[in-house]
N, C-alpha and C positions, 0 to 999 in steps of 0.2 A: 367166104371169109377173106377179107383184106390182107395180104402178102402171105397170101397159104397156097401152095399148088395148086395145081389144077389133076395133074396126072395122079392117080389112085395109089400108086406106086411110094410115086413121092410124095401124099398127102401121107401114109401111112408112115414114112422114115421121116418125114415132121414132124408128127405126133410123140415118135418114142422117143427127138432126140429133145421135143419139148420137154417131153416130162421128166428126161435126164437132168436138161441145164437148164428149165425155166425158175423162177424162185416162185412160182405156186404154178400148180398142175394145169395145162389148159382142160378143157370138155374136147370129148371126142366131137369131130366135124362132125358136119351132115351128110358128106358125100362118101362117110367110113361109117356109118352110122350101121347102114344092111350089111356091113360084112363080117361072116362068122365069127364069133369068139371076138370081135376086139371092144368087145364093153370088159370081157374077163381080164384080156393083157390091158386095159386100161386099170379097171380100178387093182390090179396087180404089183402094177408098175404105183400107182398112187400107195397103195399100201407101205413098199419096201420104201419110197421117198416118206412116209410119216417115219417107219423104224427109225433109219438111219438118221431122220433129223433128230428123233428121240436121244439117239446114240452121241451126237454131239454135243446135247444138254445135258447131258449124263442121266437122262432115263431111259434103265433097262426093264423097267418091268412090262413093256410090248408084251403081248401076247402072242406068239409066232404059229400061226393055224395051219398056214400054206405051205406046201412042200415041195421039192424039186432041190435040184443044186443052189439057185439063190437063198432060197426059203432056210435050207439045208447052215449054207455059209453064216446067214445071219443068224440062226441058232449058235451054231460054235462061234463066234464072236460075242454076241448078249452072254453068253456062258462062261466065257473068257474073262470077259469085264465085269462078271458078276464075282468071279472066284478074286479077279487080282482086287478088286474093292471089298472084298473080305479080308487077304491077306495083307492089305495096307492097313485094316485096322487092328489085323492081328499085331503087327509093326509095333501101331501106335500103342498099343497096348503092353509092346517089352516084346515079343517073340521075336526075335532076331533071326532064326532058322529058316523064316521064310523064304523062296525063290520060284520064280518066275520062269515056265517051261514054254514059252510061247511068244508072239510079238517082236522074236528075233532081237537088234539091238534095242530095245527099250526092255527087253529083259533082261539081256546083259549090264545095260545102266542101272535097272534097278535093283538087283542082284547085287551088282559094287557097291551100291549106295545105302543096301540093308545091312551088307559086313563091315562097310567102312563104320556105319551107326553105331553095329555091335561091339568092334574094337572099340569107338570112342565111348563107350558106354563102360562098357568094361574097365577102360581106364578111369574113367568118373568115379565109377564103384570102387575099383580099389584104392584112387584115392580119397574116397570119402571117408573109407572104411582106415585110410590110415590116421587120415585126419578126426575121426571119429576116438580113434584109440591113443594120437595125441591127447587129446582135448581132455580123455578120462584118463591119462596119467599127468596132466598139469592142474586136474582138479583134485587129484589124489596127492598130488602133490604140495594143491594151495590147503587141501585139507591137514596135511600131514604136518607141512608150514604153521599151520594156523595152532594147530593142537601145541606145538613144541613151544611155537611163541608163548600163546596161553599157559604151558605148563610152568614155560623158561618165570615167566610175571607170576604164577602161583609160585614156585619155587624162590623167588627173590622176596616175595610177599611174605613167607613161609620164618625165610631167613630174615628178613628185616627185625618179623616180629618177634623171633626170638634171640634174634642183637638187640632189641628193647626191651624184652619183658623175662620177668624170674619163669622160669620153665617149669617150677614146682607152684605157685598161686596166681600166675600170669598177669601179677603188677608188673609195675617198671621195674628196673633193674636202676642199681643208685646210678649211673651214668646218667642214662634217659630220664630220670629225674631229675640229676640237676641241671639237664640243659633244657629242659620242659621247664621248671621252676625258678631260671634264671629269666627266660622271657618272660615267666607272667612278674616277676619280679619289677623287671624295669617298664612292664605296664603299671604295674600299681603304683611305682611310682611316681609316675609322669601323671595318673590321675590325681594322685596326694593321698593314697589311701595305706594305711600298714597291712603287713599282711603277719602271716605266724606261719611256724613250721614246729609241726609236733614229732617227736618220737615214741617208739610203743618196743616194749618188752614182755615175752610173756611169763609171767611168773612160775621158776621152780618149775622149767620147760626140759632140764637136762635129768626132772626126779621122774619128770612123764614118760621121756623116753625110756629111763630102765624101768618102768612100771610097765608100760602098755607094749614098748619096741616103735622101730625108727621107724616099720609103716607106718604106724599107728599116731607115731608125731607129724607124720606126710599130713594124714589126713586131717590131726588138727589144724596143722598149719592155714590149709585150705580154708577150712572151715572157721577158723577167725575171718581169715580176709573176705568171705563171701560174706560175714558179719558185719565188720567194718564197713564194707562198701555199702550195705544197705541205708548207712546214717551219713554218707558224702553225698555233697550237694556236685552239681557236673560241673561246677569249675574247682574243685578241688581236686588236687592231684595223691596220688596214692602210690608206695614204692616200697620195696624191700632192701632193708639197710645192709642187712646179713643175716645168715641163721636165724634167728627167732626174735631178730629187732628190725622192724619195720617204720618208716619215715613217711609225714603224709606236711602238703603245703594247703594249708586255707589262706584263699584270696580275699583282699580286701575286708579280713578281721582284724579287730584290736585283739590286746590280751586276753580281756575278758571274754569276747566272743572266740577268740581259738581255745579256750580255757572251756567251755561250755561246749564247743563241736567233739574236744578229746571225751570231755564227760561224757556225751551221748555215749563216742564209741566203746567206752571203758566198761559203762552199765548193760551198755547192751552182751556185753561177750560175755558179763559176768551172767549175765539173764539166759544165754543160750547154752547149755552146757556141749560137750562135741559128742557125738553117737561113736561109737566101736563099731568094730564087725560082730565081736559075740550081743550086739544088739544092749549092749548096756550105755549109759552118757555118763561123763566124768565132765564136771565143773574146771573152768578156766577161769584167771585171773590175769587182768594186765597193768602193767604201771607206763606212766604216759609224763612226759617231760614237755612243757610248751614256751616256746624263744617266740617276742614278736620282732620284725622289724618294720622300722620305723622308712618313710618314703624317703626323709633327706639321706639316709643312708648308703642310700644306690649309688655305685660310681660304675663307667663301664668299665673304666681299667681295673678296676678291684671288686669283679665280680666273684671271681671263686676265692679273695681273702673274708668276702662278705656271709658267701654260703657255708666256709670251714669256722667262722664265728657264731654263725645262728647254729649251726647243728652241735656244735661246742657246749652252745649254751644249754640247748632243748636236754643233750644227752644228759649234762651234767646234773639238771632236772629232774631227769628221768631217774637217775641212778640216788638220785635225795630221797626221790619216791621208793624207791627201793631198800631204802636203808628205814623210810618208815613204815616199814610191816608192807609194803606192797599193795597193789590192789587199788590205786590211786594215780591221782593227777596232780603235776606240781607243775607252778608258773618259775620260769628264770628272770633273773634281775635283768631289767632294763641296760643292756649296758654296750654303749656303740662302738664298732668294730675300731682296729688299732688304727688302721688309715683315715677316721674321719676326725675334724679337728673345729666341727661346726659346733654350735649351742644346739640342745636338746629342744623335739618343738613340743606344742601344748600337748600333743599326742602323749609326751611320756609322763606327763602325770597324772593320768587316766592309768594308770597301771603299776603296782606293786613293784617296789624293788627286792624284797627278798622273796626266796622259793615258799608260796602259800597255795593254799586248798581255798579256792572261791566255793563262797555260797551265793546260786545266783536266785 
């Protein structure tokens, strides 16, 4: 062989220090070929050089046959690195407990580097967990928020509605009347249409209370308005004047046609009688007063001299009806409020001047 000794001696301390540092194993010579045992320390020495290169790829699963103190070492090392690549996954897995009894300072590094994990983990955790317990008091909070808002708008809603509406038949109340009734007012009249405002009374309503009692007039009361409303069209407005007189506005009618909408409601209440609690129905009657006004009427400065002139009228109507036998609808005279100083238009001669019972 080409730069291999020649001496037996030093052919053989070639051989082992080849298969030490060569990067692949030579073949034993041929002039070591007849000497005892060295095919054994050959493929021996080959052996522990495949481990060990195993070892540096990181495979441990070698199967370690041969024994002796080499054989022996590379057991406890493949052993070694088989437990610390368990406990690195135990690591990865959260066990923080783990420590490394071997490898000298690479166990002391690694050991630092599991408890340092463990304190920063720890800290993670607790402040996950605080931020976790934020989170569920500023949503307990938006909740809490939210309800109150919600209740605060049910509550205002609550209240609005009964700053507008009679709390006993939940019409409007005469405020919210006339400012609901004064807009549709100055729309109808910008369209050029008349409109009416009727009034209603109910008849010999103070002989029902000492007959039946003041539940008993609650429930009538009710039970008119749930009557009435059934014969209002949705843009008529509907209100309780006081006690047992009630005020309703029809848009865009003449006399005749508010004179005809009171009738409806007049027939109808007389047609429904109101039920008791002892399960008996007593008969109601109403008298109904109806004022129209006329579109050139409107003025915006003399809006509420306009509304204290038609209800003026309607009431006075109302109480004509009532002086004859009741139980009726009477028209008021055409007559324009004190502020207006215009000529009457063709609208008012479409319509009676003194208090009469239309037959339509």
């Amino acid at each position: 062989m080409t730069g291999t000794p020649k001496d037996p001696m030093d052919l053989l301390v070639w051989l082992v220090n080849s298969l030490i540092e060569s990067a692949s194993p030579p073949p034993i010579p041929e002039e070591l070929q007849d000497v005892a045992n060295i095919e054994e320390l050959h493929q021996k020495l080959v052996v522990l050089r495949g481990i060990l290169s195993d070892f540096t790829k990181g495979n441990l699963s070698a199967d370690i046959r041969m024994k002796g103190f080499m054989a022996g070492s590379f057991k406890a090392l493949q052993s070694h690195l088989r437990h610390m690549t368990w406990q690195v996954q135990q690591v990865e897995s959260g066990d923080f407990t783990q420590r490394l009894q071997f490898l000298g300072d690479f166990s002391e590094a690694f050991n630092n580097m599991v408890m340092q994990l463990d304190t920063t983990m720890s800290a993670l955790r607790l402040k996950e967990e605080a931020l976790t317990t934020l989170a569920k008091t500023l949503q307990k909070e938006v909740e809490l928020r939210t309800a109150a808002v919600y209740a605060l708008k049910q509550s205002e809603a609550k209240f609005k509605y009964l700053a507008e509406h009679d709390a006993l038949t939940g019409v409007l109340n005469r405020r919210s009347f006339h400012s609901l009734t004064t807009v549709e007012i100055q729309s109808a009249s910008l369209a050029g249409m008349p409109c009416c405002i009727a009034m209603l009374d109910i008849d010999h309503f103070k002989k029902f209370n000492d007959t039946y009692g003041h539940p008993e007039g609650d429930e009538a009361l009710k039970h008119m308005v749930s009557t009435a409303q059934k014969h209002l069209r949705q843009c008529d407005i509907f209100g309780r004047y006081g006690g047992e007189e009630f005020i309703f506005f029809f848009s865009g009618a003449d006399l005749q046609q508010g004179y005809a909408a009171a009738e409806r409601i007049r027939a109808a209440i007389q047609e429904t009688p109101v039920p008791t609690t002892d399960k008996r129905t007593v008969p109601i009657t109403v008298s109904m007063g109806v004022a129209v006004i006329l579109p050139e009427w409107y003025s915006t400065e003399h809006t509420g001299a306009l509304m204290q002139h038609i209800t003026t009228n309607a009431d006075s109507a109302l109480y004509e009806a009532k002086k004859l036998s009741r139980n009726r609808v009477l028209t008021a005279a055409v007559t324009p409020p004190p502020y207006f100083t215009g000529e009457a238009s063709a609208l008012a001669s479409l319509v009676p001047h003194p208090p009469s019972r239309h037959s339509l």
